[in-house]
Structures are given as C-alpha cells and as structure tokens.
Wavefront OBJ file of the C-alpha trace (Angstrom):
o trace
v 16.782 -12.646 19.344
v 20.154 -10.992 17.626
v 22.864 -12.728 15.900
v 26.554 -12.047 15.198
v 27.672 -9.375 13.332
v 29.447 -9.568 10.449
v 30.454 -8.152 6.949
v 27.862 -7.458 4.978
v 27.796 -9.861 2.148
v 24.952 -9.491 -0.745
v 25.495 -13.164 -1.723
v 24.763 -14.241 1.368
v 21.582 -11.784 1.986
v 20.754 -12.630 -1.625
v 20.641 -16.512 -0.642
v 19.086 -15.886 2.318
v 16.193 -14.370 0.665
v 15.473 -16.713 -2.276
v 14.994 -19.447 0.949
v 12.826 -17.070 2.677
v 10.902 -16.215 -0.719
v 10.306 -20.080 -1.340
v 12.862 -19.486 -4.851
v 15.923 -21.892 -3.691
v 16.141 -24.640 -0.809
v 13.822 -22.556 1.033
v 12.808 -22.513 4.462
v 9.132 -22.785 3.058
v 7.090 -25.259 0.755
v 5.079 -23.721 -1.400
v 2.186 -26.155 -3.005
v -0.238 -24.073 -4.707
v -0.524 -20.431 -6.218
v -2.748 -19.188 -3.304
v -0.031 -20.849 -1.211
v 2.475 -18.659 -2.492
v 0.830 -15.389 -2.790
v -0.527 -15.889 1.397
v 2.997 -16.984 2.077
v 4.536 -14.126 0.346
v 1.987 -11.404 2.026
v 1.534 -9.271 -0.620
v 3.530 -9.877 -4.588
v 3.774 -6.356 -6.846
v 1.948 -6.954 -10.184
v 1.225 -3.702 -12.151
v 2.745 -5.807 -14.688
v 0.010 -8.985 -14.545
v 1.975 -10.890 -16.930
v 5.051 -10.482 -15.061
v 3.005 -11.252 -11.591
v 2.109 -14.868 -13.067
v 6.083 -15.786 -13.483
v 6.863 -14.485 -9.603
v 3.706 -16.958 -8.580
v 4.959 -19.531 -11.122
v 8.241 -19.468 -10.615
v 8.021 -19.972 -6.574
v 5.343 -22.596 -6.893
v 6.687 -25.888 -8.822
v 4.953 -27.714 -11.778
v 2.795 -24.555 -11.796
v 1.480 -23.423 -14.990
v -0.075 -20.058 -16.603
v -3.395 -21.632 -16.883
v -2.984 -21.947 -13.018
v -2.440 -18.854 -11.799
v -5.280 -17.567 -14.256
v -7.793 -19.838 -12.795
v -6.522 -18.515 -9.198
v -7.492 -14.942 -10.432
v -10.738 -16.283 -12.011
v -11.908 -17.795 -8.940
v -11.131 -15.660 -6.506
v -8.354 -17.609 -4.918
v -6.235 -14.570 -5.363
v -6.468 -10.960 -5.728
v -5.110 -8.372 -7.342
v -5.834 -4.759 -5.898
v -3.995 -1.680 -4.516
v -2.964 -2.938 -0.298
v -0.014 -0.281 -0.943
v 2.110 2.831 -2.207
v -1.183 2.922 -5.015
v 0.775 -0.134 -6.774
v -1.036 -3.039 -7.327
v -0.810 -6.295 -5.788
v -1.509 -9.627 -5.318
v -2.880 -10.987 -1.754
v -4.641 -13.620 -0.501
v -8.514 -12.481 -0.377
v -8.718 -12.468 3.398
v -6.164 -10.478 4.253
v -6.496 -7.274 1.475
v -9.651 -5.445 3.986
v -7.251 -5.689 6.737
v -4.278 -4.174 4.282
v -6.436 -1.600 3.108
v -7.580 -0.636 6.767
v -3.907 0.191 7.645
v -2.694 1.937 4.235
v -5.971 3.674 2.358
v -5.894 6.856 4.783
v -2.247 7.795 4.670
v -2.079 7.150 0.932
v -5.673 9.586 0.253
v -3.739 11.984 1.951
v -0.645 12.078 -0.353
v -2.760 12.053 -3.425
v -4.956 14.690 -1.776
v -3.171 17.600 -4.354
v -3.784 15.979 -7.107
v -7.083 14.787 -6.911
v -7.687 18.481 -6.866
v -6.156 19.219 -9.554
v -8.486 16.712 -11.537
v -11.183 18.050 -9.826
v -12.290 14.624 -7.546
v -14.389 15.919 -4.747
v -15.803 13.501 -1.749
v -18.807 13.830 -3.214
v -17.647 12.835 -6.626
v -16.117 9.421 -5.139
v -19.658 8.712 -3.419
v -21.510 9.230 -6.569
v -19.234 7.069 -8.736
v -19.225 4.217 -6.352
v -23.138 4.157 -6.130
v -22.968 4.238 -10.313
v -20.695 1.248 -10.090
v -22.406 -0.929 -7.697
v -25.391 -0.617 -9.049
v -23.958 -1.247 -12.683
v -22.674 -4.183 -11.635
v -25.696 -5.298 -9.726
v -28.035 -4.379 -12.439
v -25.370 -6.236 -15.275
v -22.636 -7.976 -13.681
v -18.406 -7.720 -13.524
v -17.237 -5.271 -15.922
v -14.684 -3.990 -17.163
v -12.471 -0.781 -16.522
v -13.257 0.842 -20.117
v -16.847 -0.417 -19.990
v -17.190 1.806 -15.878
v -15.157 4.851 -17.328
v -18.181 4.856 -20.186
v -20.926 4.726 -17.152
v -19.106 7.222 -15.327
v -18.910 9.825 -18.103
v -22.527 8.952 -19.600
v -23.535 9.717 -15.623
v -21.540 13.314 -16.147
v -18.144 12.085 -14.272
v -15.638 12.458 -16.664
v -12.755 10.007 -16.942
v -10.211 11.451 -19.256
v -6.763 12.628 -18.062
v -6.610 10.179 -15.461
v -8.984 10.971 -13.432
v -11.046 7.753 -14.011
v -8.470 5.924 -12.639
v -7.902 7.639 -9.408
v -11.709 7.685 -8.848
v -11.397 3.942 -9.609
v -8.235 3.367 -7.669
v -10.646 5.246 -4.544
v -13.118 2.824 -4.354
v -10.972 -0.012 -4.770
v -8.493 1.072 -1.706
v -11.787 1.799 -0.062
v -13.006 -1.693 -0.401
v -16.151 -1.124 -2.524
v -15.112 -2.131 -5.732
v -11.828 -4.960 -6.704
v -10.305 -6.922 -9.831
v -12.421 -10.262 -9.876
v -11.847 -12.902 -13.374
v -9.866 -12.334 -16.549
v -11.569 -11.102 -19.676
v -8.244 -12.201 -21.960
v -5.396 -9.919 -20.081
v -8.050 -7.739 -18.743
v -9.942 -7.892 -14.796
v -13.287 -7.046 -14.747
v -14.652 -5.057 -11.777
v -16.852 -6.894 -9.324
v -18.483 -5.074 -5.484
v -16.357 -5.841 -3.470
v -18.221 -8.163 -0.682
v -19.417 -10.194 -3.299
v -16.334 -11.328 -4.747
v -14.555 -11.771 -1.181
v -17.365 -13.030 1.178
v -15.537 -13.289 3.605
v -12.722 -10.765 5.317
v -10.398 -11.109 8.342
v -11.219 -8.096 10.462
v -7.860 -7.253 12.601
v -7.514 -4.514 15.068
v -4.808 -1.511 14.077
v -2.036 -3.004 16.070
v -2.797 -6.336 15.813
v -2.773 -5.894 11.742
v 0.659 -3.891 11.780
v 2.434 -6.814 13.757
v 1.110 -9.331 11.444
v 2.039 -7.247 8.428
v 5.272 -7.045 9.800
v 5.682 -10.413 11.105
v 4.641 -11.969 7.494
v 6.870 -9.580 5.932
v 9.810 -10.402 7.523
v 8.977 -13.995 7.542
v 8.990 -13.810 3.592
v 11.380 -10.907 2.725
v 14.243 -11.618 5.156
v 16.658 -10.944 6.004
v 15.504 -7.265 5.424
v 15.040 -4.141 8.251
v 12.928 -2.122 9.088
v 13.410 0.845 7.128
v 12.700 -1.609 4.086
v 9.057 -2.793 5.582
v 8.550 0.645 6.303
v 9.260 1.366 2.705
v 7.436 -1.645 1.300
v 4.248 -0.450 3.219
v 4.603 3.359 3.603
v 3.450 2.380 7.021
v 4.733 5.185 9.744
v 8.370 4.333 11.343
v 7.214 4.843 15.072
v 4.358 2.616 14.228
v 6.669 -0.053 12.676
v 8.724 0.355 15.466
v 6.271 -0.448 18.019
v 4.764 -3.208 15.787
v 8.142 -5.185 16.290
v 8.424 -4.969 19.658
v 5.074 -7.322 19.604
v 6.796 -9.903 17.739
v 10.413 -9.600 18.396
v 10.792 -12.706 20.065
v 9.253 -14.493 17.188
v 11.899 -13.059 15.283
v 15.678 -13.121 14.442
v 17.804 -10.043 14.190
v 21.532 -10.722 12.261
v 24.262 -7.608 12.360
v 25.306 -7.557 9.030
v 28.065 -4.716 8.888
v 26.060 -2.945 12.411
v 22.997 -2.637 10.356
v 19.927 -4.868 11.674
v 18.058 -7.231 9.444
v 15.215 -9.354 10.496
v 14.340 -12.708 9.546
v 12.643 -15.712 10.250
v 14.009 -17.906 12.929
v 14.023 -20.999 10.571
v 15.583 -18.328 7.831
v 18.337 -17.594 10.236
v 19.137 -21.357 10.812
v 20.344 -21.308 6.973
v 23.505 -19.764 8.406
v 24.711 -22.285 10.544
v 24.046 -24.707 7.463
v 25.120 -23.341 5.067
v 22.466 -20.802 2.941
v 21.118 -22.396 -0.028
v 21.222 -21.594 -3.300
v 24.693 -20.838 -3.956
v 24.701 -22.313 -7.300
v 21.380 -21.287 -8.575
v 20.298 -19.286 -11.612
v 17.042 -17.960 -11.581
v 15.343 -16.303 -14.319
v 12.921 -13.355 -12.630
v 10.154 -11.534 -13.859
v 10.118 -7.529 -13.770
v 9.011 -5.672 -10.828
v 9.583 -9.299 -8.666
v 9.708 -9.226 -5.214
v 13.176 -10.334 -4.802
v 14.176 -6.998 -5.905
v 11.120 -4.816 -5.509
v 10.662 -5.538 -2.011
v 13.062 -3.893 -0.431
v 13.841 -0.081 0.107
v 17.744 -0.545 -0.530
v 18.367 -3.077 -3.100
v 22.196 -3.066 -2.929
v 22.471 -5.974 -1.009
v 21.699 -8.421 -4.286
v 21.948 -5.605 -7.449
v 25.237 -4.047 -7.299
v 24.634 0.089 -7.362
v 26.298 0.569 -10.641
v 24.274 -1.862 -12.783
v 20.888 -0.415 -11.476
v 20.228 1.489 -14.135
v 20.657 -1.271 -16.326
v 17.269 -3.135 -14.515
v 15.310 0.505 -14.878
v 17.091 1.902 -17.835
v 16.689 6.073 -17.601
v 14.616 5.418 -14.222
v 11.492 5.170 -16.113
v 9.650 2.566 -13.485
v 9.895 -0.351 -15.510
v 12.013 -2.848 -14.206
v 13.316 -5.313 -16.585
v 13.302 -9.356 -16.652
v 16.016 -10.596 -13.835
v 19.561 -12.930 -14.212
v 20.358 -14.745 -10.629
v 23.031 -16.186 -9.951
v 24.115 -17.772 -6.377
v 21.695 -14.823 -4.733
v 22.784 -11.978 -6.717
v 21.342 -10.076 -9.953
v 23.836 -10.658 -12.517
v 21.977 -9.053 -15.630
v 18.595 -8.861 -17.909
v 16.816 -11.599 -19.995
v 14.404 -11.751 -22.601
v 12.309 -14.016 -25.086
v 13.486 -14.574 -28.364
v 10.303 -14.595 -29.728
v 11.453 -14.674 -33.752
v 12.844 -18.210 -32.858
v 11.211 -21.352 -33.172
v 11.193 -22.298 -30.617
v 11.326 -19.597 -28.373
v 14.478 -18.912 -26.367
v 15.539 -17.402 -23.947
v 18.608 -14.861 -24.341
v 20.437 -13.439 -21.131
v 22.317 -10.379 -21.206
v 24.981 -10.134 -18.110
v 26.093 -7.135 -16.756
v 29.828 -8.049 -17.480
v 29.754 -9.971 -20.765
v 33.665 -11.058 -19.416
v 31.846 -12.423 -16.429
v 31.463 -15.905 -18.520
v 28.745 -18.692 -16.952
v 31.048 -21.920 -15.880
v 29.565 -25.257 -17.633
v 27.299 -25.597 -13.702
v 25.685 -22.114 -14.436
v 25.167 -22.580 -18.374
v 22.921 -26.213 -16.918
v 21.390 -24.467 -14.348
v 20.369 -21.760 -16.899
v 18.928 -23.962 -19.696
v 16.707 -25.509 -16.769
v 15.890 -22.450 -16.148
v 14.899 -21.393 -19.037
v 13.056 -24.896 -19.722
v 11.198 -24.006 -16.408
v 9.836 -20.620 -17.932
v 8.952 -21.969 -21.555
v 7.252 -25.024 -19.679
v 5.532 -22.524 -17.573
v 3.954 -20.651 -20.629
v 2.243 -23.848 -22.559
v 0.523 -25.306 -18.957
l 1 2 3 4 5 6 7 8 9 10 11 12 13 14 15 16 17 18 19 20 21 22 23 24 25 26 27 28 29 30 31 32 33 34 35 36 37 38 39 40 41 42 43 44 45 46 47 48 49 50 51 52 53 54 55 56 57 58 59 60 61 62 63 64 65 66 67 68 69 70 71 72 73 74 75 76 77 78 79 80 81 82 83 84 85 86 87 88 89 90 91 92 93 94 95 96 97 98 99 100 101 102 103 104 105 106 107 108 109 110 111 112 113 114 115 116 117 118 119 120 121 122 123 124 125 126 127 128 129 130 131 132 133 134 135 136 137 138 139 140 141 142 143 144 145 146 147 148 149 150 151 152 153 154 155 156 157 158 159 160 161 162 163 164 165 166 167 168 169 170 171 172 173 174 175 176 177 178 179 180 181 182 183 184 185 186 187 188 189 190 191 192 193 194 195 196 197 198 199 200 201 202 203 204 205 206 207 208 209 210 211 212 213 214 215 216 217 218 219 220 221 222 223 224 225 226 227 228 229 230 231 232 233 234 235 236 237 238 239 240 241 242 243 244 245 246 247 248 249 250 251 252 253 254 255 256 257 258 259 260 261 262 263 264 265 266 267 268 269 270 271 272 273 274 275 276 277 278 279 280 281 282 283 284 285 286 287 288 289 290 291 292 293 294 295 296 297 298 299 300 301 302 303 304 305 306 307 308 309 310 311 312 313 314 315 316 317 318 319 320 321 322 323 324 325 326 327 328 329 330 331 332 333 334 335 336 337 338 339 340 341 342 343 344 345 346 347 348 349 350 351 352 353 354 355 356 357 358 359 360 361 362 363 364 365 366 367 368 369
C-alpha cells in the first residue's frame, strides 16, 4: 500500500518512530524486557550498560535488576546477528539471524583474519578447546578462554582472540549466557538456547524485513539494507513478499515503509509531539537507520560522535527530534541529570523543563530497581 507524498518533515518521521519503537504513544505495548527486545528485532549493545536503558526505557516500571535477570536467564541474548556489532535478540530468532548474515560478513573480514594469521583450521581447533572447556568446567569468561586458547598454542594477543571468538559465536557454537558483574560468560551454544527457530533463506529475509520495518518505521530500504548488510536485490525481493502487509508514505519522493497501524498515526495525529526522552548511546532510534537526518540535524552530528570516533553519546528528544547530549552528574548527591542542547538559545518552555525532570526521574528510578 503507498501513501501521499509530502515534505519531508524529521519531526514527523521522528514521532513516527518513537510510536513504532514502543518510546511515545506507540502503536505497540511493550510488557516485559523480552517483550521489547522480540518486538524491536534486534537492539545494538556494544555498550551493555547503555543496551539496559534502550530495554528500560521502552519497557515501563522496568528496572536494571530486570533486564540483568533477562540476560542471566536466557530470556535475552546478546551476540553478533550483524555488521560484527553486538546485539540483543530474542533467543529464538539469533540461529536464523546468523544463517542470513555470518557468510557475507566472514567474507569482509577475510583480509584481516590473514593478517592475524586465523586459518579454518585454527577456528575448528579453538571451538573444540572451548566446548570442551566449558563442558569439562562450565560458562566462562572471555579472559578466562583467551588463557585456554594460548595455553593450547592459539595465541590471543592483538586481537586476534576476539575475532576467533567473534567466529564461533556468528557461527553458532559458542554465545554470551549470565553476568559475572558487567562481564558475560561464554556458554555452547545449544545449551544455553535449546531451542532455535529454523527459517528457510527467503522466508528469514522477509521476516527480518517485515519486523524491521514494523519496529523502525517509517524507514526504507536502503536503511534495512544498511542495518543488516543484507544484499539490496535480496532486500528487494524480500519486500515484494510482504508488501501488502506493509505501508509505503512519499515523504519528499523518497519511500519509507512502515507498519500499517504506524501509518494510521498520520491521520491522528503522530504522538509524541511534546515528549522529551532521555536516550542511551548507540540507541536504536538513531543507530538504526543508514541516514539519520531525518531526527539529528546534519550539522550537530558530530556533536553525538565527537571526531567520528564510534562512540555515540547519551541522547536529548524532544517532540521526535535529537536536540542535544546528556549526562550524569555523578559528584551530586543525588545524582542528576545535566542536558547539554545543541543551541543553548534554544531554551526548554516550562512543558519541556516537566517533561524533562520526569524524564530524568524515569532514568534515576531505573538505576536503583
């Protein structure tokens, strides 16, 4: 289905999104932190601590101690489905993610795992030392394997432990299982997810897709293409097995996709226009999409990924749109939070400065549970 054209408007892309990603008046309840992560199909968290926020910030009255007891039981994962960053996904669908991404990613890193030296035969060697490490003494940790692996003559220094350990886990032998403080320890991987949907190629490309645009829109296609790393032609074809289960809106002759039920927010009214929203880094409101203009005006992105180092910083939004940075006052007792807008002129009306403190309240509150 297609809908009007129109201007392209980041505010209202920007509101669209925080319904679709369950952050404002969205277009989907979300009860539970393994009901956010399936909902959201896959939520970037290199940074863990900054992955708990995204979950708790989606999922209300959640706490920290929640989405730590998600990772220690298994309810959630947290692996590498895509682009080598890590992720979390519900535990049924990361085989199926790995199926479609692990090939076309060992191929780009092909170069340099010859530069370290990683042969085929080297990855087969290391994951028969894990697995039967961990069979022999149980989950362990990422420091503890590297010492295996180099006491079994498979050295781990210049980071080539972790793309040997980043191989079997993309491979599904190995994954993160429970927390050790701030640290996953290793566990086989059929043993900590017992049980794995198994989807056909195509069939697992139009439900990536479909769940993608489901939670991300309005977005297109060159964004899930992105997202993924997933071939264009096969994205291409993908949608054409679920276009009619989908909503395409013109927005200045470019085509986004969204959810029907998404797309109804237009006629309405989107929500959110008076929201503030304090993000985490690397969150998917921003992260997941290949052109990010749409909600973080071009000239202030370098104030989110200062010298494009690859760490994105903590997320202002306001009414759908990314409005500056924010950070813990941690000297303070107690702690606060201290926003930093782009435009220090642009000043918060009395609505926003409310919205903000409950905001910030939220995040604090999130912390101690």
């Amino acid at each position: 289905m297609t809908a009007g054209m129109g201007r392209p408007d980041g505010r209202i892309v920007g509101r669209l999104r925080l319904a679709s990603q369950g952050l404002a008046g969205g277009t989907k309840g979300l009860e539970s932190v393994a009901d956010a992560v399936r909902w959201m199909t896959a939520m970037q968290a290199q940074d863990l601590q900054a992955a708990m926020w995204a979950v708790g910030v989606r999922v209300p009255g959640c706490g920290l101690t929640g989405v730590r007891s998600a990772l220690d039981t298994g309810a959630v994962v947290r692996s590498w489905p895509m682009r080598g960053t890590l992720h979390l996904v519900a535990p049924e669908d990361l085989r199926w993610m790995l199926d479609l991404t692990a090939e076309r990613l060992t191929k780009s890193i092909a170069a340099r795992h010859r530069e370290l030296g990683i042969t085929w035969a080297d990855i087969e060697k290391c994951r028969d030392i894990a697995l039967e490490h961990i069979a022999a003494s149980g989950p362990v940790s990422r420091a503890g394997l590297f010492q295996v692996f180099d006491a079994a003559g498979q050295p781990t220094q210049g980071q080539r432990g972790i793309h040997i350990l980043g191989t079997l886990c993309r491979h599904a032998w190995l994954v993160q299982g429970p927390l050790a403080k701030n640290q996953q320890l290793l566990m086989a991987f059929d043993g900590w997810i017992p049980v794995s949907r198994n989807l056909e190629r195509d069939e697992a490309m139009a439900e990536f897709l479909l769940r993608y645009f489901r939670s991300h829109g309005p977005a297109t296609l060159a964004d899930f293409a992105w997202w993924t790393q997933l071939p264009l032609t096969e994205v291409r074809t993908a949608l054409e097995n679920v276009r009619g289960r989908l909503v395409e809106h013109q927005f200045g002759g470019a085509g986004y996709w969204m959810s029907p039920e998404t797309a109804a927010l237009l006629d309405s009214g989107a929500p959110g226009a008076r929201s503030v929203l304090l993000l985490p880094g690397f969150d998917e409101f921003l992260l997941g999409y290949k052109d990010r203009s749409a909600v973080l005006p071009v000239e202030h992105s370098d104030r989110i990924v200062p010298g494009g180092n690859g760490v994105f910083k903590k997320t202002l939004v306001a009414g759908g749109e990314v409005i500056g940075t924010w950070a813990v006052e941690r000297g303070s007792r107690p702690a606060a939070v201290v926003p930093e807008l782009f435009e220090p002129a642009r000043h918060l009306g009395p609505s926003a400065q409310g919205a903000l403190r409950k905001a910030a309240d939220g995040y604090l509150s999130f912390l101690d549970r």
